[in-house]
C-alpha positions in Angstrom: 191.4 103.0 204.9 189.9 102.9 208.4 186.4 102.8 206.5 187.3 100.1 204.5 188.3 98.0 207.5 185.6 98.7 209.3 183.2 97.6 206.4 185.0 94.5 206.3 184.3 93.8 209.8 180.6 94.4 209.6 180.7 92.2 206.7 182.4 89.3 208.2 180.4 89.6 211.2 177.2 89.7 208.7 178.1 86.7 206.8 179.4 85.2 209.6 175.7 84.9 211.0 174.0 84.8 207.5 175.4 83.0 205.2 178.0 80.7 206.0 179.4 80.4 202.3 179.9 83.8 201.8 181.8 83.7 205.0 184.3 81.1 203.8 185.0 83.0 200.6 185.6 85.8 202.5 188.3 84.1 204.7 190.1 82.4 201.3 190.3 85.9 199.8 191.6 87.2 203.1 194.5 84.5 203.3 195.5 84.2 199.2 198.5 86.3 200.7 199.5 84.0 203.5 199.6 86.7 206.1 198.7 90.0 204.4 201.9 91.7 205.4 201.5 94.1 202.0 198.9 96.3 203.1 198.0 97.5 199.5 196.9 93.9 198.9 194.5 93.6 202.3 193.0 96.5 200.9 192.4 94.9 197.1 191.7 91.6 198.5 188.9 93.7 200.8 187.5 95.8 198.1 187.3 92.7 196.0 185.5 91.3 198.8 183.2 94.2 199.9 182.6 94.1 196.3 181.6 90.4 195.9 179.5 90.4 198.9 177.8 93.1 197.8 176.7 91.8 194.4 176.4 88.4 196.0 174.4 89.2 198.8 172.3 92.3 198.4 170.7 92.6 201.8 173.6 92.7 203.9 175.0 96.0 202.1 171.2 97.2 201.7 169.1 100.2 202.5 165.7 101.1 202.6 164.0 103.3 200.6 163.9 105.9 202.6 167.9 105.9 202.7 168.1 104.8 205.9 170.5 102.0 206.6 168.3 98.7 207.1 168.8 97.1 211.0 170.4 100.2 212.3 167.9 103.3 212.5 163.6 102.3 212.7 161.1 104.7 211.7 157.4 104.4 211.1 158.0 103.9 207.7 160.7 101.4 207.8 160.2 99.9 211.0 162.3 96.7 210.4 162.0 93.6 213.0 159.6 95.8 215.4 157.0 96.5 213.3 154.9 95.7 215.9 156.9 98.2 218.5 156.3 101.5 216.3 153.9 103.8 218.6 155.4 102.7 221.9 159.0 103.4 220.3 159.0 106.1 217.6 159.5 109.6 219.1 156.6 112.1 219.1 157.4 115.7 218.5 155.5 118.1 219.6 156.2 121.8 218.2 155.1 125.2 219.6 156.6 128.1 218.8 160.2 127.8 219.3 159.7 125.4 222.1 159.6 121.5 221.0 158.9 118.7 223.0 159.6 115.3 222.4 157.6 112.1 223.9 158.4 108.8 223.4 154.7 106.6 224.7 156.6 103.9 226.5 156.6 102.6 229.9 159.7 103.0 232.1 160.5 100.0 234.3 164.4 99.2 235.0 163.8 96.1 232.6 162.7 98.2 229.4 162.8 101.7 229.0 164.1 105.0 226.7 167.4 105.2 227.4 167.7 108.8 225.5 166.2 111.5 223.4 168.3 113.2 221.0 167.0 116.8 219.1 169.2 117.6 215.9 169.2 120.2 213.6 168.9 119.5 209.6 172.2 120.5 209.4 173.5 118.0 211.8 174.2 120.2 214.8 172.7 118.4 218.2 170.3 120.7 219.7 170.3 119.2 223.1 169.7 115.6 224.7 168.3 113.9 227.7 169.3 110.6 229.3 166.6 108.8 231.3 167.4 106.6 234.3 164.8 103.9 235.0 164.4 103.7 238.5 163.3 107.7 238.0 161.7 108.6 235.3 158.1 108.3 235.5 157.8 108.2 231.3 160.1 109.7 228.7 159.5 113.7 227.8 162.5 116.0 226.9 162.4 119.7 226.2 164.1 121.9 223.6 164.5 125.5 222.4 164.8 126.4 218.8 167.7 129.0 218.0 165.8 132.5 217.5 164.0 132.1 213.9 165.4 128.7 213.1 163.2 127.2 210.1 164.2 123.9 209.2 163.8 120.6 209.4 164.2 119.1 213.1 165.2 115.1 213.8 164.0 113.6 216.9 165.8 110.1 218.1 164.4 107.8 220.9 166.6 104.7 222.4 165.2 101.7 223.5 167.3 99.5 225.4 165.6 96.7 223.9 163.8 97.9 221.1 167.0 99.9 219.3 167.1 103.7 217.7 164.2 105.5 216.4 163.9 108.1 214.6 161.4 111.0 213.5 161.4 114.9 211.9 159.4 117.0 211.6 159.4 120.5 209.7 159.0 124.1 211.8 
């Protein structure tokens, strides 16, 4: 149910922004019950809603092709609004042995900078991470250690504090 409510949310807050029609549908499905004290019909009236949005409204409940959620995570290959922003934003990985580094090639002033690097696993267990403070670091390079003999599939994450969450992988 929590997942439900939170999908509503986004959605309002989406159509709230983007289409203002959609928005007032929303609301007059949200009220047909006065003040929604059955909870069973909130959640009807929502799925109905997620639903209609949904069909109605394809690119707020959209993904890319790469099956990344649009607006939220930027790659090379589906770098969104900052198409412009991919080699100063998407992580570089950098794989020797056991030992990877990760470099994201953007300046550091307090203003703009990489807030964090993030190493994960393919099977979703964080490696390590490393949060970088503007006023010290000089550019944004983080170190890791592979488990002994780990052969996988490794996911790199960079955080701009302008420019959003990036993402790369790479294969060791």
């Amino acid at each position: 149910m929590e997942i439900i409510l939170y999908y509503v949310q986004f959605l309002l807050d989406k159509c709230s922004l983007d289409n203002k029609d959609n928005y007032y549908c929303l609301v007059k499905l949200q009220n047909q019950e006065g003040t929604m004290s059955d909870r069973r019909e909130f959640i009807k009236g929502s799925l109905v809603t997620v639903a209609a949005l949904a069909v109605s409204s394809p690119h707020i409940a959209s993904a890319s092709a790469t099956g990344m959620p649009n607006g939220i995570i930027y790659t090379a290959e589906n770098p969104g609004k900052w198409a412009k922003k991919v080699g100063s934003h998407q992580p570089q990985i950098a794989v020797n042995g056991q030992n990877i580094t990760v470099t994201t090639k953007h300046a550091m002033s307090e203003m703009h900078y990489i807030v964090r690097h993030t190493l994960v696993l393919e099977n979703g267990e964080t490696l390590g991470s490393k949060t970088f403070k503007a006023e010290k670091a000089k550019e944004a390079v983080s170190m890791y250690e592979l488990p002994g003999g780990y052969k996988g599939k490794i996911y790199a994450t960079s955080f701009c504090n302008l420019h959003d969450f990036w993402l790369n992988s790479a294969v060791v």
